[in-house]
N, C-alpha and C positions, 0 to 999 in steps of 0.2 A: 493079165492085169485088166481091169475092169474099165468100160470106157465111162470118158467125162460129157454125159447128157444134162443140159442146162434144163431140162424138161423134169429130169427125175432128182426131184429135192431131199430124198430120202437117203441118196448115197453122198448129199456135201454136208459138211459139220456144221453146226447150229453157226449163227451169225449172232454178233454182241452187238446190241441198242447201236446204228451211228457206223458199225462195222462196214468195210467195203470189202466182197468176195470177187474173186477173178475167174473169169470161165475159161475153159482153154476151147477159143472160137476154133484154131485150125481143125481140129480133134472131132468137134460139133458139126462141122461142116463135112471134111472127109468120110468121117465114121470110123479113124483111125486112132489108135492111143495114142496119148502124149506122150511124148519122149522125154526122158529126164535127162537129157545131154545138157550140159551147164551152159551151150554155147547159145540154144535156142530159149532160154529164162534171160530174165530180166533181173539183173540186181534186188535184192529183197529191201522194200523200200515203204513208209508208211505212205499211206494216200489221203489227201485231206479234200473231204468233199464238202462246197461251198462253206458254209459254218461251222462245221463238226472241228471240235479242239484234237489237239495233237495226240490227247491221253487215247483216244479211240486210234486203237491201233489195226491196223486189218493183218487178218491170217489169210496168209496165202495159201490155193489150192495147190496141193505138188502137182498136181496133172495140168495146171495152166499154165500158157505161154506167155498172155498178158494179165494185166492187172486195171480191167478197163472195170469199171463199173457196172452192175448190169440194173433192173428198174427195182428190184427190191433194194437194194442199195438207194438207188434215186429216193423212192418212195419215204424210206430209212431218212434221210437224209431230208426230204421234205416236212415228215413229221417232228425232225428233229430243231427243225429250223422255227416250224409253228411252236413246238415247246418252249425253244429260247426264245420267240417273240412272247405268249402267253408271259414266261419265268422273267422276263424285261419287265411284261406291264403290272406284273402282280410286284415286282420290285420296286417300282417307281409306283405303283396307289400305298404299298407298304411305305414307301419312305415319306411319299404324300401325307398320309395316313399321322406317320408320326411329326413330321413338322408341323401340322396341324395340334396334334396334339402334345407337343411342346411348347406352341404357343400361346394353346390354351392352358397349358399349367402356367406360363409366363404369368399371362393377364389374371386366370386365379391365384397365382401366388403374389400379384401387385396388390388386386383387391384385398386379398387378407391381410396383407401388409396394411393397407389401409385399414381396415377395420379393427387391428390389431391397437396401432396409432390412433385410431378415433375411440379405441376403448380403454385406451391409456389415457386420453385425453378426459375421458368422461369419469374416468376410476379420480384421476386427479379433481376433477370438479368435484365430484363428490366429496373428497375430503376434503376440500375448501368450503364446501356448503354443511361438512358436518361439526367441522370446528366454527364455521360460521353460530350456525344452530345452537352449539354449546354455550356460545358466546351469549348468545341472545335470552338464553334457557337462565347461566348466570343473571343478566339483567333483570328479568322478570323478577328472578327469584331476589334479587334485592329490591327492587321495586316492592315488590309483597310485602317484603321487612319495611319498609319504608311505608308504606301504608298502612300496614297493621300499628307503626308506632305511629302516627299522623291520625289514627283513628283513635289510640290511648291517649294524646296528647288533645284530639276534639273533644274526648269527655270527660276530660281534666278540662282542659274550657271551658267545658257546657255547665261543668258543675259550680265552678269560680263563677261565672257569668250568671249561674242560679243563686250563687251567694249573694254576689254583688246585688244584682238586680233587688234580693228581700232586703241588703242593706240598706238600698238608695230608696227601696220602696219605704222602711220605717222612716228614714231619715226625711222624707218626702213629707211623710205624716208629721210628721216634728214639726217642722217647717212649717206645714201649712194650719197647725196648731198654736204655731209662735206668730203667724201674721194674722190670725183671728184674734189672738191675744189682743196683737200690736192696734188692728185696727180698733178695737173695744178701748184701747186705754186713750186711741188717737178722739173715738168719740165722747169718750167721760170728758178729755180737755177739752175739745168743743163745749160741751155743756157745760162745765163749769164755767166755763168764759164767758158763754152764754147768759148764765146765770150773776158772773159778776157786773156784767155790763147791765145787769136789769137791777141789780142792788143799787148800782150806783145811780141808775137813772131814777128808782124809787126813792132813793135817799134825797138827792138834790131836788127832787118835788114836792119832800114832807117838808124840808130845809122851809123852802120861799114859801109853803103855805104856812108854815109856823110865823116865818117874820113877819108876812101880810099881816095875821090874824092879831098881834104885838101891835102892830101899828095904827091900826084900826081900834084898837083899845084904849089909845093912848088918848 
């Protein structure tokens, strides 16, 4: 039977990530084999070194007495402790990572929410500004009718008012025809009045020179 040399790594079985091997010290020390007498082993038992989980199970060496640990184990078990601190801290920036960025989908999906709301908002103004518009677009367009007839109805005025005006203009002439008359007939009666009052004063002159001239005859 071969002896158990903690020196020669080539005759124990590979060790799994976390694994703990056992060397058998009495064997190492003597330079005797291990005995497989059931009385001088140890109950076959998992060994859990500092952090390492239960699933790391250790394979016992049949040629060892105990099941101490030796420094590739430690070493094993140091590295294994630095990977669950690393796999901790990349677990907690991961989780970091996403709280972060679930609450930045929060606040981007508030904002859209807003924007969605301010452009409901604005969709709705619009169609109050375009039925506005509609509204006003009618107006005008009656306004225009209304003007166009207000512009047919001025030169229907303008025309009456060009009648009128040459009526009042003949009748003007008329008029001032009939008061050139008027004044001509008002001065022929002047003059004939005129003319009577000097009959009468020439007659009552010839009268008393006649009677004189009788009297004196006499």
């Amino acid at each position: 039977m071969a002896k158990s040399n903690p020196l020669n790594r080539d005759t124990e079985p590979e060790r799994a990530f976390g694994e703990s091997g056992e060397v058998n010290l009495a064997a190492a020390g003597s330079g005797e084999p291990g005995r497989e007498s059931g009385s001088l082993k140890r109950p076959s038992e998992d060994i859990v070194v500092g952090d390492i989980p239960e699933e790391k199970r250790s394979r016992r060496d049949p040629n060892a007495f105990t099941n101490n640990p030796d420094a590739d184990d430690l070493v094993n078990a140091q590295e294994f402790k630095d990977m669950a601190g690393s796999n901790a801290q990349s677990k907690a920036h991961a989780v970091r990572l996403v709280y972060l960025y679930e609450k930045d989908l929060k606040r981007v999906r508030a904002k859209l929410e807003d924007v969605f709301a301010e452009k409901e908002l604005c969709d709705n103004r619009m169609k109050e500004l375009e039925v506005t518009v509609d509204g006003l677009n009618s107006a005008v367009e009656t306004l225009r009718a209304e003007l166009s007839a207000s512009s047919s109805r001025e030169a229907i005025l303008r025309s009456q008012i060009g009648d009128q005006q040459s009526t009042l203009g003949a009748r003007i002439d008329t008029l001032k025809g009939v008061v050139k008359l008027f004044f001509l007939l008002l001065l022929l009666c002047f003059v004939e009045i005129n003319l009577f009052f000097l009959r009468d004063t020439l007659g009552f002159s010839g009268v008393s020179e006649v009677e004189t001239r009788l009297s004196l005859s006499r």
